[in-house]
N, C-alpha and C positions, 0 to 999 in steps of 0.2 A: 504493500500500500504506500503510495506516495504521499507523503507532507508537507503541511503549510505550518510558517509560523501563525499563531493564536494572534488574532486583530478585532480588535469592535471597532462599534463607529456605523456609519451610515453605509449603505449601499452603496461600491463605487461604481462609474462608467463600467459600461458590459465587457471592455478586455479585462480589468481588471477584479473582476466578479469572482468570487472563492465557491467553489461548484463542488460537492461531493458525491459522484459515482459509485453507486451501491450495488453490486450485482454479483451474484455466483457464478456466475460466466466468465472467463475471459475474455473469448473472442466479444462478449457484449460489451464488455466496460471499455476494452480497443474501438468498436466500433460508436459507442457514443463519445469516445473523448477523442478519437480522427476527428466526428462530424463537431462538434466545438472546438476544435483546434483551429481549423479550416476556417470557421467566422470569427477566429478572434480571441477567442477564449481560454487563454493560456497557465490560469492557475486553477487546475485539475489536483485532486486526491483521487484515490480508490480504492476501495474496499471493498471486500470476498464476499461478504456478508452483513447480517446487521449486528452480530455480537462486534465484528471488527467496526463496523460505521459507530456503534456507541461508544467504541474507545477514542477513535477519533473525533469526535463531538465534544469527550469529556473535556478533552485539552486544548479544543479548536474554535474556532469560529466560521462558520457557511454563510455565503449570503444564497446559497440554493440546496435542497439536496435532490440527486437524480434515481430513486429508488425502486428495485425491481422486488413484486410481491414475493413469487414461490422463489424462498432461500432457506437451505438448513442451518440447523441450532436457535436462527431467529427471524421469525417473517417480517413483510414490510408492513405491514398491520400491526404487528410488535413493537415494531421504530417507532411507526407514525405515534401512536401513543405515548411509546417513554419521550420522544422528542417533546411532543406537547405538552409530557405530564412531568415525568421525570424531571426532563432537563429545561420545562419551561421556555423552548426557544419557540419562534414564530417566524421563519424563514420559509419560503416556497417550499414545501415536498413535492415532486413531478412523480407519479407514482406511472411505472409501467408495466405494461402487464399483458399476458397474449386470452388472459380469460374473458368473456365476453358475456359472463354472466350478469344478469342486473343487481343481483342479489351481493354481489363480490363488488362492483365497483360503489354500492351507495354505503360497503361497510367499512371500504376505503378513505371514502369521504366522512365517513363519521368518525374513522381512527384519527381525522386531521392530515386528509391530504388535498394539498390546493387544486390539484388537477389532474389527469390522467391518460397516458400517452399508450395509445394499442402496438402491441408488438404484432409482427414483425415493425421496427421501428423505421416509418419514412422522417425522413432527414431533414423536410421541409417544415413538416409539422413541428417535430423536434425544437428543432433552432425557434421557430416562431414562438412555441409555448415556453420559452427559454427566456425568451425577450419580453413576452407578454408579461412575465412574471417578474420579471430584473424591474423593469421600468413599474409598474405597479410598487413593488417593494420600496424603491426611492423613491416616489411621490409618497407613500404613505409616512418614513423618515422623515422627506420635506413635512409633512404636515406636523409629524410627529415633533418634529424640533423648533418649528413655528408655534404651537401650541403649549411647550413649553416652555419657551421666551415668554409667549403674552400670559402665562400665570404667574411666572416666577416677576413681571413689570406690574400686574394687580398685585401681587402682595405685595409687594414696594410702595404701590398707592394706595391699597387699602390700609399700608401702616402709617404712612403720609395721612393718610385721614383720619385715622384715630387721633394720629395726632394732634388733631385741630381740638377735637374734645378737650373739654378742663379738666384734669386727675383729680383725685380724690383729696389731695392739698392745699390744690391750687383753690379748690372748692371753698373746702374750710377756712383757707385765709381769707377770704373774700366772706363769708354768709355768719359765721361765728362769732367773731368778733362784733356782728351786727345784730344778734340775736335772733340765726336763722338757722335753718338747717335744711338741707338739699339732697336727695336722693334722685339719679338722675339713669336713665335707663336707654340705649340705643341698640340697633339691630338693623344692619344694611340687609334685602331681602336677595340680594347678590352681595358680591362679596365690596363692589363701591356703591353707592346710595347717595341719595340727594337730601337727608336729611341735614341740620346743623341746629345745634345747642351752643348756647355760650352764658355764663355766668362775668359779668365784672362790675366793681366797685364806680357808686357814682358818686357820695361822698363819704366822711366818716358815719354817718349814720344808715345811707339804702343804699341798695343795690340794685343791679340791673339784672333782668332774667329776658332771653331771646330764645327761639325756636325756631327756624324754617322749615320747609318742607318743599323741595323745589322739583317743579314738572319731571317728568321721566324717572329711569332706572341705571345703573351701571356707569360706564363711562363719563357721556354725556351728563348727566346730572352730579357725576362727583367733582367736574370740571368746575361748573356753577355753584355747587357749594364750596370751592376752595375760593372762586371770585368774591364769593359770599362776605368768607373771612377774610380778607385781605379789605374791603370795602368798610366793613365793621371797625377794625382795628383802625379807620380814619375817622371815626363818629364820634370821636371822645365828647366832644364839644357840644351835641345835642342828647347826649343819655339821659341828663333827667326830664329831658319832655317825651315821653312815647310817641307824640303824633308827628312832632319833628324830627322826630328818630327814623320813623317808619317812612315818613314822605323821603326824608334825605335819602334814606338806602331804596327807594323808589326811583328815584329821578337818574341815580348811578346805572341798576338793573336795566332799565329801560335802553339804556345807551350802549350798553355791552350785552344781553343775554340773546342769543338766535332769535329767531322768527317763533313763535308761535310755543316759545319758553315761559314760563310765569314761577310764581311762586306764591305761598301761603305762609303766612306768619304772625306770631304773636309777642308784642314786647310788654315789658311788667318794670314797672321802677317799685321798689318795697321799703317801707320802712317799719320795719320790726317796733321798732322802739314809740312809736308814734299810734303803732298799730292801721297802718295806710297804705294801700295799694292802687297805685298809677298804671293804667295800662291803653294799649292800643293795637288793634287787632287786625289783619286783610285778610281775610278768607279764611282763616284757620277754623277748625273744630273750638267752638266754645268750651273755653278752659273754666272747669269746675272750682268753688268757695266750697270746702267742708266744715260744716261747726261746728266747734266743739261738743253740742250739746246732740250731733245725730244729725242734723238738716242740712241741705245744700243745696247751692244755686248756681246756675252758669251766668256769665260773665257776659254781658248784650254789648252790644257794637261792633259786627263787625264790619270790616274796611274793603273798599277794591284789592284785588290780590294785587299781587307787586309784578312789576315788569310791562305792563300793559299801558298804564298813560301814564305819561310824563309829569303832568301836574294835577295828579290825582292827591287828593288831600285827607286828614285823615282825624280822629276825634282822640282826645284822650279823656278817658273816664276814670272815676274814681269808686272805692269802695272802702268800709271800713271794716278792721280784721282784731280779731280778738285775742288773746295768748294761744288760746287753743286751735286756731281753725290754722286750716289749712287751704296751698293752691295746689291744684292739679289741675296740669295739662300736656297734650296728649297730639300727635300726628292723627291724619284720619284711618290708618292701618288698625288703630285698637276699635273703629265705629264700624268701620265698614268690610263686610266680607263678601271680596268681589265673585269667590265661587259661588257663594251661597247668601244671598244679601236679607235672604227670609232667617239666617242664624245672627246677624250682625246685631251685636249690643245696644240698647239703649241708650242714654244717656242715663237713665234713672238705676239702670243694671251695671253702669260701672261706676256713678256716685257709690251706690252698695257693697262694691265689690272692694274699692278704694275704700272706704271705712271697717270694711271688715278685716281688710289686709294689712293698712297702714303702722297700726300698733302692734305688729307684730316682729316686731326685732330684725332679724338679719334674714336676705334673700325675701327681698318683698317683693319684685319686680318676677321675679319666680312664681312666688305664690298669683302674685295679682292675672301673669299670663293663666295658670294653670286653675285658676276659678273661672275665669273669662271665656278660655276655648277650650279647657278641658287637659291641658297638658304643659308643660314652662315650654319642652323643646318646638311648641305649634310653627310649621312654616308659615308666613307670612308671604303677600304677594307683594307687597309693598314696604317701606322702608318703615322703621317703626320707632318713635320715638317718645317715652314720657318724664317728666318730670313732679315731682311732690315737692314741694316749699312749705318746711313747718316753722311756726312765729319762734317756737322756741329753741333748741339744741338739742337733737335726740340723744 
């Protein structure tokens, strides 16, 4: 049996293609490696049999194998299986064979062989289904190694966007000190998402709470929530007015987002200590007041979504908040279920669901998914995002 050194890697051009000839013939294994010599095909192995084709496999690398059914000690029916099973590889098997039964070639194919060549073997066909299968094998590499790149560049971005999110510190310096506490929940329904939260400091007494929620899924919408932040991080200047906050990051969107891109969002200036909440709304799901004492109410006004007119203008509302109550709000992924829009939550079934959950210590966002749809790990079709603001320090 002739050898190759061991090579991975992709497929290469058809001279250079690693072919292993499997036959208990001689004169047959002479005759298919003349007829691939003759087009090109110059790094040939061969082996007796399939106990010898598995020794050579152990060690080796194929980007083909040429293998004949009826062989002693181990058929090709044998191979095809340990190849697939055993050794886990996925290389063309050309199975040949002079039997013409139906019964023998569909169990061929079921042992994992890509194709199958009748003996007496013409030379044409041969070569053809040589090439059919080389070229197939490197598109599918090409695909294979493009498809790799573009997951290994989302996790890059998808960490990129975590990172926009506020940690768990950056939280607490900002909402503690002010006498507030924040539990904050996200979930891309692909692996990038158009949602965006941001918590920051407006003065030594409130703070600012922001939500978006922007058209689309994947790419294209985690583009726009990164423009998002970067637009945000220039607003210092309008944080404590909600309506000027929202119009200014209006008038920006409108100028930069594609055609027929929007967004929904909701901003909240707090002041714990005063017991006072500032907000202003575009499109969002009305974000819920829970009171201390059991009751709750959603939050009216809402505003044109963002991105759409330029001098769209916008209200800011007021509410007063007690030590105990709380805010909750929410993307539209926890209202609405687009398979099933006859199971999609209430308003009045997630104020409930939120009171029942809230006080309950660690992994609330767990509990609150797994009351709501039945399970924490629920898919989502949509990007999902909520937030709780409690007056006091949990």
């Amino acid at each position: 049996m002739d050898d190759m050194p061991s090579q991975t890697g992709p497929v290469p051009p058809d001279g250079d293609a690693r072919i292993l000839i499997v036959d208990d013939q001689p004169s047959s294994r002479t005759l298919i490696g003349s007829l691939l010599k003759a087009e090109g095909y110059g790094r040939l192995a061969y082996a007796e049999d399939g106990v010898a084709a598995m020794d050579w496999l152990a060690g080796n690398a194929a980007d083909m194998v040429i293998l004949d059914i009826r062989m002693p000690r181990m058929d090709g029916f044998e191979v095809c299986r340990a190849v697939r099973g055993q050794l886990g590889q996925d290389m063309p098997i050309l199975v040949q064979t002079g039997i013409q039964e139906a019964d023998c070639r569909v169990e061929a194919f079921q042992a994992g062989a890509s194709d199958i060549v009748s003996k007496p073997i013409n030379a044409g066909e041969l070569v053809s289904r040589v090439r059919l299968h080389l070229e197939r094998r490197r598109m599918i590499d090409r695909l294979q190694r493009y498809q790799d790149r573009m997951e290994d560049e989302l996790r890059a971005a998808q960490s990129m966007q975590l990172d926009l999110l506020p940690g768990a510190e950056d939280i607490d310096a900002i909402v503690r000190p002010r006498g507030a506490s924040l539990t904050a929940f996200y979930r891309a329904s692909h692996m990038l998402g158009g949602d965006l939260w941001q918590v920051f400091p407006v003065d030594e007494s409130r703070f600012g709470v922001f939500m978006v929620d922007l058209s689309g899924h994947g790419v294209s919408a985690a583009i726009n929530a990164f423009r998002v932040n970067m637009i945000t991080a220039g607003l210092s200047a309008e944080r404590s007015d909600p309506a000027q906050w929202l119009a200014a990051l209006n008038r920006k969107l409108v100028s930069i987002l594609p055609v027929e891109h929007f967004a929904t969002a909701f901003y909240a200036v707090i002041d714990p200590g005063a017991g006072r909440l500032q907000y202003a709304a575009a499109g969002a799901p009305p974000p819920l007041v829970l009171r201390g004492g059991g009751e709750w109410e959603t939050l009216t006004g809402g505003g044109l979504i963002l991105g759409c007119l330029a001098d769209a203008a916008y209200e800011t509302h007021a509410i007063e908040l007690s030590p105990s109550d709380r805010l909750f709000a929410y993307s539209d992924a926890l209202c609405e279920d687009f398979e099933h829009p006859d199971r999609s939550p209430d308003t009045g079934t997630i104020a409930a669901a939120v009171q029942a959950e809230a006080g309950g210590g660690e992994a609330f966002a767990d509990r609150l998914i797994a009351r709501l749809f039945g399970r924490a790990d629920t898919d989502f079709r949509d990007d999902l995002t909520f937030l709780l603001v409690g007056m006091t320090p949990s």
